[in-house]
C-alpha positions in Angstrom: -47.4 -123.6 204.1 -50.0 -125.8 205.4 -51.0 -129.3 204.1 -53.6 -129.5 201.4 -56.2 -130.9 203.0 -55.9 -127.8 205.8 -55.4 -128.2 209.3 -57.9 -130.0 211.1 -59.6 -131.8 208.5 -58.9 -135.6 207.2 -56.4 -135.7 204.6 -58.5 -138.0 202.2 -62.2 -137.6 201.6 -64.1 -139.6 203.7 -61.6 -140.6 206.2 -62.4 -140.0 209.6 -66.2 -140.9 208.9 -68.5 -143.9 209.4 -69.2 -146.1 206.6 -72.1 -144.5 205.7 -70.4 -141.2 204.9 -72.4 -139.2 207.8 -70.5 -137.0 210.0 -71.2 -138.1 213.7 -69.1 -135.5 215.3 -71.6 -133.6 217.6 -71.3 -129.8 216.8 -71.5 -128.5 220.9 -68.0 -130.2 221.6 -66.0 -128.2 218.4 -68.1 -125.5 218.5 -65.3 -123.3 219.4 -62.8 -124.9 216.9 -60.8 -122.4 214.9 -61.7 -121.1 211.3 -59.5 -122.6 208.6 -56.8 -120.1 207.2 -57.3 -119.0 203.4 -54.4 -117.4 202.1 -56.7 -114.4 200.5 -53.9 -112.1 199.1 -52.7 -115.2 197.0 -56.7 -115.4 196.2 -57.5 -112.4 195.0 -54.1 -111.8 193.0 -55.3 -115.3 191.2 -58.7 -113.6 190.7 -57.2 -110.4 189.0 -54.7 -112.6 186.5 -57.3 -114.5 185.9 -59.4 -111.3 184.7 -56.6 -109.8 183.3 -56.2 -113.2 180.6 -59.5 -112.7 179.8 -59.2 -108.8 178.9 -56.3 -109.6 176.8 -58.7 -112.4 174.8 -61.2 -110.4 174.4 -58.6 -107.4 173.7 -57.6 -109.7 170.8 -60.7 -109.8 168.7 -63.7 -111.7 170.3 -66.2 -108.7 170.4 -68.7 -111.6 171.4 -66.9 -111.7 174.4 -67.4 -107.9 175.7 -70.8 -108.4 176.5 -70.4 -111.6 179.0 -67.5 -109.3 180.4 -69.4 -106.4 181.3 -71.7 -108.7 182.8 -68.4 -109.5 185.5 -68.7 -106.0 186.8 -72.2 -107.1 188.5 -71.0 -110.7 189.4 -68.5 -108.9 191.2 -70.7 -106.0 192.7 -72.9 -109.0 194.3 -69.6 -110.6 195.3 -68.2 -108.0 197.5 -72.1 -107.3 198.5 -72.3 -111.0 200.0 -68.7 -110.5 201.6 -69.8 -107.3 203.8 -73.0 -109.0 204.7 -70.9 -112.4 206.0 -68.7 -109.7 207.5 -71.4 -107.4 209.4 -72.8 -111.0 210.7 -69.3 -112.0 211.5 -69.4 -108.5 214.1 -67.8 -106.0 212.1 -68.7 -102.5 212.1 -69.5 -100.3 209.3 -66.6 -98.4 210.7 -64.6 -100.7 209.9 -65.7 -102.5 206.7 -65.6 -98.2 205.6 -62.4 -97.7 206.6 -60.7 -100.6 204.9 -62.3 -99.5 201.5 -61.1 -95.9 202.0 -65.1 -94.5 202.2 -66.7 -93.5 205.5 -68.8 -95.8 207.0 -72.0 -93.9 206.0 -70.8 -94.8 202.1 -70.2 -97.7 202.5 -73.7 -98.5 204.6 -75.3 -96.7 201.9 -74.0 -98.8 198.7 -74.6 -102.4 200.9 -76.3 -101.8 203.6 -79.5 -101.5 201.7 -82.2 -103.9 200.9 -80.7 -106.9 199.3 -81.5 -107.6 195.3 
């Protein structure tokens, strides 16, 4: 597993910097430096006990609660809305963003590829 602080990066805040805090590092010389590696299955299996907890609260008698949970369902919508833009302007196809959400890429251009909220 890699350190906490992630590879490349200082492993205490504001190490590597200037005593003002301002980073000095000119962005042309690491412009080609490697993207930092999220462990996203570990992530999203995180995401869903975390969802799961808070069906089994609500499961338990806070009706109060079923309205702000409903209200998930479009947090999430906008979620993976935001992720296939970032992806389409990361270079992927709607080929591909269809294919690894089982729809064809028509589907999937037409649920977010449409004018944004």
């Amino acid at each position: 597993m890699s350190p906490p602080h992630g590879p490349g990066r200082p492993p205490h805040p504001g190490q590597g910097r200037p005593a003002g805090g301002q980073i000095t590092v000119k962005d042309r010389l690491t412009a080609n430096r490697g993207r930092l590696v999220v462990e996203n299955d570990e992530y999203a299996a995180f995401a869903r006990r975390i969802l799961r907890a808070y069906a089994r609260r609500v499961a338990t008698g806070d009706i109060e609660a079923l309205t702000r949970m409903t209200g998930l369902a479009d947090d999430i919508e906008t979620a993976i809305r935001n992720a296939v833009i970032g992806l389409r302007e990361f270079g992927y196809s709607w080929a591909e963003i269809g294919s690894r959400l089982g729809v064809t890429r028509q589907a999937a251009q037409q649920r977010w590829g449409g004018s944004q909220p």
